[in-house]
C-alpha distance (Angstrom), angle and dihedral (degrees) to the residues before:
residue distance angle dihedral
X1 . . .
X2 4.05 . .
X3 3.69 89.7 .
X4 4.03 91.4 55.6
X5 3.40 94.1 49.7
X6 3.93 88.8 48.8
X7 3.90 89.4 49.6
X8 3.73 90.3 50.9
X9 3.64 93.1 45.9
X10 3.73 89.3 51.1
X11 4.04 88.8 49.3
X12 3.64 92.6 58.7
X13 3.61 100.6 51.1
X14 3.56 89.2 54.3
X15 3.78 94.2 46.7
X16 3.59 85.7 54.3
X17 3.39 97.4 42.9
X18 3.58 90.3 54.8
X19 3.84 88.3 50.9
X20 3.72 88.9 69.4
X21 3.31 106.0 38.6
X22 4.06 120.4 124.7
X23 3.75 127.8 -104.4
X24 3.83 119.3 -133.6
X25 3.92 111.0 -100.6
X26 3.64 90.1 -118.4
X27 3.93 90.0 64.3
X28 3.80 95.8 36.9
X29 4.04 87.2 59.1
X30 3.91 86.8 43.8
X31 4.20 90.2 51.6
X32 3.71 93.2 34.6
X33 4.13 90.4 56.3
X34 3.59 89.0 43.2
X35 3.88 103.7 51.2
X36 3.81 77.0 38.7
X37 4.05 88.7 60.3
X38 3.84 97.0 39.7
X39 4.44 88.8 45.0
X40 3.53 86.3 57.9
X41 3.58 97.7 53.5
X42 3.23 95.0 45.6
X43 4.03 92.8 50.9
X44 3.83 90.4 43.7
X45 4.28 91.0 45.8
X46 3.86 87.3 51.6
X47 3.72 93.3 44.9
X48 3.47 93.1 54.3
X49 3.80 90.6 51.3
X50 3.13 87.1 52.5
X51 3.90 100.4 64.1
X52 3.95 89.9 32.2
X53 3.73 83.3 68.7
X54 3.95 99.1 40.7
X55 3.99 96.8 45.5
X56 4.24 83.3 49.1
X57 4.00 87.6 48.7
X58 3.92 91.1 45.7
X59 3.67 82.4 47.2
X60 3.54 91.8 61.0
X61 3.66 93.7 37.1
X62 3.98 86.2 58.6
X63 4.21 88.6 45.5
X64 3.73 88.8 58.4
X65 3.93 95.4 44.0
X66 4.15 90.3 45.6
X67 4.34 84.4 53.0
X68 3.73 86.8 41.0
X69 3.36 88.7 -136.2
X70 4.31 97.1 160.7
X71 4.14 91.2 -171.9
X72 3.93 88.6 46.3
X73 4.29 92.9 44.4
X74 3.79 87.0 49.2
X75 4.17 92.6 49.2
X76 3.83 85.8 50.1
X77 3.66 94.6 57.5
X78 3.41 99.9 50.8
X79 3.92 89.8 46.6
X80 3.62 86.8 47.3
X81 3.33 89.0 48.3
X82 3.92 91.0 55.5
X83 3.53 97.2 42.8
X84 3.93 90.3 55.9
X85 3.84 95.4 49.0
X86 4.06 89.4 44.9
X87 4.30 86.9 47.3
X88 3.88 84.5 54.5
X89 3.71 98.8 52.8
X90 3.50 92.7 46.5
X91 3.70 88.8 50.5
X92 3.80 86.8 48.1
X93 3.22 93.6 46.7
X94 3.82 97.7 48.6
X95 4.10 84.3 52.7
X96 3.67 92.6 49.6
X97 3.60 94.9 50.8
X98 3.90 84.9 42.3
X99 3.42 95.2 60.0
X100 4.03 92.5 36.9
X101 4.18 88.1 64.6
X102 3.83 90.8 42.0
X103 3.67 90.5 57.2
X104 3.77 99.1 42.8
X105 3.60 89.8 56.6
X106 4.19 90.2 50.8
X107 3.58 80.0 50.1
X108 4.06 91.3 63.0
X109 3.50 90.4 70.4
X110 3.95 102.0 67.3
X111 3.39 120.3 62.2
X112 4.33 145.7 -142.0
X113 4.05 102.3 2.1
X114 3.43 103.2 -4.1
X115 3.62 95.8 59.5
X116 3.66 89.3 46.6
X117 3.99 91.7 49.8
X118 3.81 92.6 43.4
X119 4.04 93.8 54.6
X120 4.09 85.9 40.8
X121 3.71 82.1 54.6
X122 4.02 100.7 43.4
X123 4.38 80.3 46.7
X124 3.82 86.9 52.5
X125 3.72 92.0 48.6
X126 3.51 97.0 49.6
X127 3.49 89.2 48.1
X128 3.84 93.5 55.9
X129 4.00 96.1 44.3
X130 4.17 86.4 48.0
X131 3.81 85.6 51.9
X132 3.99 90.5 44.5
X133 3.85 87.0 49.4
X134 3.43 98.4 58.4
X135 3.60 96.4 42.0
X136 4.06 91.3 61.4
X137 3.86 91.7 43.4
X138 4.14 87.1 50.1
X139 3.60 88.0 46.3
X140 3.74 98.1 -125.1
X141 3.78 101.9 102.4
């Protein structure tokens, strides 16, 4: 019984040794450019979201004007208004996660503690810009 527990003990440590164990420079570069690739994709799929949705709510801002319809132009706005700010937090938050995958994969090429503090600090970071996000799109940041 006291020699299982020792062998599982002695499994962990290497499973979490393994955890933390550096990448070769040649494969960070390769996962860097990659997450790289797919972060811009993302950011440039939620940008373009993001104006689908404001050139349909100046659309309907324009609809309202054309039945001048003062109540209706003035309801438009304010949705227009909404849809912008929502647009820019996803686009934020696209970035943020962007940036978040990019720096996870830098991470890869420490090893032990630093890797561990430099994905704890890429988590923090995305943390903060999420938080930043959704103070803009509230309106109180």
């Amino acid at each position: 019984m006291r020699l299982n527990a020792l062998w599982m003990i002695a499994a962990a440590g290497l499973a979490i040794g393994g955890c933390n164990k550096a990448e070769s420079p040649a494969e960070v570069r390769h996962d860097v450019a990659d997450a790289s690739a797919d972060a811009q994709r993302d950011v440039a799929d939620a940008t373009a979201d993001a104006r689908e949705s404001n050139a349909d709510a100046q659309k309907d801002i324009a609809d309202a004007r054309a039945d001048h319809d003062p109540n209706d132009v003035r309801d438009q706005a304010q949705e227009a208004s909404a849809t912008a700010a929502k647009g820019d937090f996803k686009v934020a938050l696209a970035q943020a996660e962007a940036n978040h995958k990019v720096a996870l994969e830098k991470c890869e090429a420490l090893s032990g503690t630093s890797q561990k503090d430099c994905k704890d600090r890429a988590d923090s970071d995305l943390d903060i810009a999420k938080k930043q996000a959704e103070l803009r799109r509230d309106g109180t940041g």
